[in-house]
C-alpha positions in Angstrom: 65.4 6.3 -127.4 68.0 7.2 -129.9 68.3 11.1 -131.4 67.4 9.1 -134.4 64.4 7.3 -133.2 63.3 10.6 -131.4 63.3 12.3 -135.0 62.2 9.9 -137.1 58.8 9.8 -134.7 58.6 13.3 -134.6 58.3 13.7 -138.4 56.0 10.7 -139.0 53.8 12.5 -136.0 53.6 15.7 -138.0 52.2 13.7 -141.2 48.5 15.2 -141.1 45.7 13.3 -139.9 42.9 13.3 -142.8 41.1 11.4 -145.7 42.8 10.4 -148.7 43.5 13.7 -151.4 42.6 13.6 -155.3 41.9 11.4 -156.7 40.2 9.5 -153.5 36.5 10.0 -153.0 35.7 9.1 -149.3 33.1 6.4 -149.1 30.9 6.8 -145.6 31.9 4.6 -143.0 30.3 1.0 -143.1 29.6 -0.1 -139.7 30.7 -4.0 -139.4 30.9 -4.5 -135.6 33.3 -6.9 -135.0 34.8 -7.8 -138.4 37.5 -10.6 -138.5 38.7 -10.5 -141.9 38.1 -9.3 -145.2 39.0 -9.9 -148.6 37.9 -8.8 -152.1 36.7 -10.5 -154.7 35.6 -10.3 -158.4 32.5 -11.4 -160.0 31.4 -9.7 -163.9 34.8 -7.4 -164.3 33.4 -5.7 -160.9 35.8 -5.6 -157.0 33.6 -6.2 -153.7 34.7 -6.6 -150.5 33.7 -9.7 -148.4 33.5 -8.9 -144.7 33.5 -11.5 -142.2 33.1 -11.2 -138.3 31.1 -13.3 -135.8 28.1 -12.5 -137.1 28.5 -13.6 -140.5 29.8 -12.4 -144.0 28.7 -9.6 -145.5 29.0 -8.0 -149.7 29.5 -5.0 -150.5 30.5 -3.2 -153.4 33.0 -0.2 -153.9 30.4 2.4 -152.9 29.5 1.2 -149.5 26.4 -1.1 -151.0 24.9 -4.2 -148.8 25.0 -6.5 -151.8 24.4 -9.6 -149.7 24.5 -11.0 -146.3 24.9 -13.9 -144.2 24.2 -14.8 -140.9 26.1 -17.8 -140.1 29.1 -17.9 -137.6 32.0 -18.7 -138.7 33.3 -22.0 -139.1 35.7 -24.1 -140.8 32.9 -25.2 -143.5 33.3 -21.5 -145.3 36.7 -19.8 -143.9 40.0 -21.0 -143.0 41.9 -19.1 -141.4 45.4 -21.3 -141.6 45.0 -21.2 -145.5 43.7 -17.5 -145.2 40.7 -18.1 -147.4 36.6 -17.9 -147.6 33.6 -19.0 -149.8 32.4 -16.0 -150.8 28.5 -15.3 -150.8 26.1 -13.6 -153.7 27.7 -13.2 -156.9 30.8 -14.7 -154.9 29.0 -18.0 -154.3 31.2 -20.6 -154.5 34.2 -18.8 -155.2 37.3 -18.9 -152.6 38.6 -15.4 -151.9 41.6 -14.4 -150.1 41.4 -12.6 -146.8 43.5 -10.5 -144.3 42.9 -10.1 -141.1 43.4 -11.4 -137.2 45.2 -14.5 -138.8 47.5 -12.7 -141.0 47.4 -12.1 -144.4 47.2 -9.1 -146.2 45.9 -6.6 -148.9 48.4 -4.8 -151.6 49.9 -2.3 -150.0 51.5 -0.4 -153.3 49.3 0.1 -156.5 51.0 0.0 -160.2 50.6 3.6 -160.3 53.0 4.1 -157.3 50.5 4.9 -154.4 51.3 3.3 -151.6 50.1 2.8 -147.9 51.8 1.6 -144.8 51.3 0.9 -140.7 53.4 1.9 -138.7 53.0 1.0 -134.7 55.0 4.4 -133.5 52.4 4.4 -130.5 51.5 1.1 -129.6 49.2 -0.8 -129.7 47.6 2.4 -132.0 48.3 2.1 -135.9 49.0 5.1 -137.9 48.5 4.3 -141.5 49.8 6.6 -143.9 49.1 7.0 -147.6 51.7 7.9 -149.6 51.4 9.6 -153.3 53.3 8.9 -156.3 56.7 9.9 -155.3 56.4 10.8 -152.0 57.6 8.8 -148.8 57.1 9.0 -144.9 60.7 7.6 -144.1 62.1 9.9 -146.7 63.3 12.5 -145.1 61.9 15.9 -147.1 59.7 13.5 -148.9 56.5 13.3 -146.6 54.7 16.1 -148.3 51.8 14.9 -149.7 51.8 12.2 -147.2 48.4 11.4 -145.2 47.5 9.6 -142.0 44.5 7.4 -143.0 44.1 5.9 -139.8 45.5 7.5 -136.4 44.8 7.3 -133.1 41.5 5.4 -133.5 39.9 3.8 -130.6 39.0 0.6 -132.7 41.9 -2.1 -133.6 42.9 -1.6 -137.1 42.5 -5.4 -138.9 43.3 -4.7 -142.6 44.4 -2.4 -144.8 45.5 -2.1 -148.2 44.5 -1.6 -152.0 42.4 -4.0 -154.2 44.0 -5.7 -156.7 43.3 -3.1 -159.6 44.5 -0.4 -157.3 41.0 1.7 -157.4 40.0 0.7 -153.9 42.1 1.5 -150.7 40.4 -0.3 -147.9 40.9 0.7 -144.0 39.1 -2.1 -141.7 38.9 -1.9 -137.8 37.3 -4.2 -135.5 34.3 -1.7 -135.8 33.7 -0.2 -139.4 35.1 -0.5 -143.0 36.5 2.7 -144.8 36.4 2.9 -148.5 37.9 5.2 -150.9 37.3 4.9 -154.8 38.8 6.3 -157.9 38.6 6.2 -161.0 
């Protein structure tokens, strides 16, 4: 490796390990064992996160809550994963949502207020996600304060990550369990 390359994964491994800051409020972890894909939807003004993973689709809105659940395996009836969509289910009935996961896709990763998260695969196959405030930047040098891993080192393969569509929701998804974090 390069000086450069040496450097550059020596400050990025320095960013500290922990939760979101202010204005995040840590939601506890939801345990979906072996999610697939996830996407959010709306329904009355109101963001929820559809899970999916072999054992079905799940709600849930953006304090952790079970708002519905299916059972059904996926199939090509309710998700495709070329077009990178679903049916939702509850007050998502009928409604195709856009999902992110093993297939691709994606979540924002920027919010109009300037937050903004990224992976970065400095120790492959492990993802360290970082969060980034409002003005701050990991690959800036003398920039990273403020700067937060989200996800590091995690035993679980990260599937998803980002913000949801209004920017109040930054989502963290593994192959194991959903992370929330809310603001207002």
């Amino acid at each position: 490796m390069s000086t450069y390359t040496d450097a550059l994964r020596s400050r990025l491994l320095a960013i500290p390990v922990a939760p979101p800051p202010a204005p995040w409020t840590a939601i506890p972890p939801i345990a979906v064992g072996g999610l697939t894909n996830l996407g959010v939807g709306t329904a009355d003004a109101v963001e929820l996160v559809l899970t999916i993973s072999q054992a079905g689709r799940g709600l849930f809105n953006d304090q952790g809550t079970l708002l519905a659940r299916n059972s059904e395996e996926p199939d090509e009836s309710w998700l495709d994963v070329f077009g990178l969509e679903a049916v939702g289910i509850g007050s998502l009935t009928d409604r195709r949502v856009r999902v992110a996961g093993l297939a691709g896709g994606g979540l924002p990763t920027s919010t109009r207020d300037g937050w903004h998260v990224s992976s970065l695969p400095i120790d492959w196959p492990h993802d360290l996600v970082i969060l980034e405030p409002p003005g701050c930047g990991a690959l800036w040098p003398g920039h990273e304060r403020g700067c937060v891993a989200v996800f590091a080192h995690d035993a679980c393969e990260l599937r998803a990550f980002g913000f949801s569509p209004s920017g109040r929701i930054l989502i963290l998804a593994s192959s194991a369990d959903l992370h929330l974090y809310v603001r207002d």
